[in-house]
N, C-alpha and C positions, 0 to 999 in steps of 0.2 A: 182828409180828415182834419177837422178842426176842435179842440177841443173848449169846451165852454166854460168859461171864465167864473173857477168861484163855487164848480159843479165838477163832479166822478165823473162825465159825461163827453161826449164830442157829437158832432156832426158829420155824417157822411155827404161826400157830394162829387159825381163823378161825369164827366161829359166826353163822350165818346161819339167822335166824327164820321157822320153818316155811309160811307164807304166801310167802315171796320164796322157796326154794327150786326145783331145777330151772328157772330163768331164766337161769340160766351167770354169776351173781354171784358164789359161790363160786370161781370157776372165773380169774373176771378179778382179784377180789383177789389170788387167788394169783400169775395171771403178774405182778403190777404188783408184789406183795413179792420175787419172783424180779427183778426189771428192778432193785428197787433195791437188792438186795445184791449182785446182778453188779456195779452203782454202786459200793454201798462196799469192793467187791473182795474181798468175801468168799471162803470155799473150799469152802463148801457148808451148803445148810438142810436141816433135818429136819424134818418132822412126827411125830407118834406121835396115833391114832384107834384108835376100840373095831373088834372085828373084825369084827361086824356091820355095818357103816356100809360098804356095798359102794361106795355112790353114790361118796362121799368116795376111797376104794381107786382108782377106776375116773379118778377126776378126776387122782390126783397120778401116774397111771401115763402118761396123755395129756400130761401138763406135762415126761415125762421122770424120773419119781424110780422110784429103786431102792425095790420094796416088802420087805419081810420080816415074816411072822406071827409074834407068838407063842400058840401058842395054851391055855398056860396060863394066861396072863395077861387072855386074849382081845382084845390088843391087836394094832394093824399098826403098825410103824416104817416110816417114805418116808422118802429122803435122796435129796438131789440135788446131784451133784458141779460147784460152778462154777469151779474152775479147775485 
């Protein structure tokens, strides 16, 4: 989690090595980076992943974030509003 400079806000970004995948690690990282910027009273995180990567889509749509494609880019932006 990185938080953005100047902004209530951070970045989520997580990379999980193909052997551990599908075991809901990815999954728990993420609520536990949501638990701690709800903590730092943040106002909401973003993710941004390639458009391909459905697994990932599918994960931060379950945790509650707002997905958007672009599909010029072939990227997805997630944002999740905490307060």
């Amino acid at each position: 989690m990185s938080k953005l400079h100047g902004r209530n806000e951070a970045e989520l970004a997580v990379i999980v090595r193909d052997e551990f995948q599908a075991k809901g690690l990815g999954t728990e990282l993420y609520r536990q980076m949501v638990l701690i910027a709800r903590d730092e009273k943040l106002s909401k995180v973003n993710a941004v992943m390639l458009g391909d990567n459905r697994e990932m889509r599918s994960m931060v749509q379950k945790l509650g974030f707002k997905v958007k494609s672009d599909l010029e880019e072939n990227l997805v932006e997630a944002e999740l509003v905490l307060a």
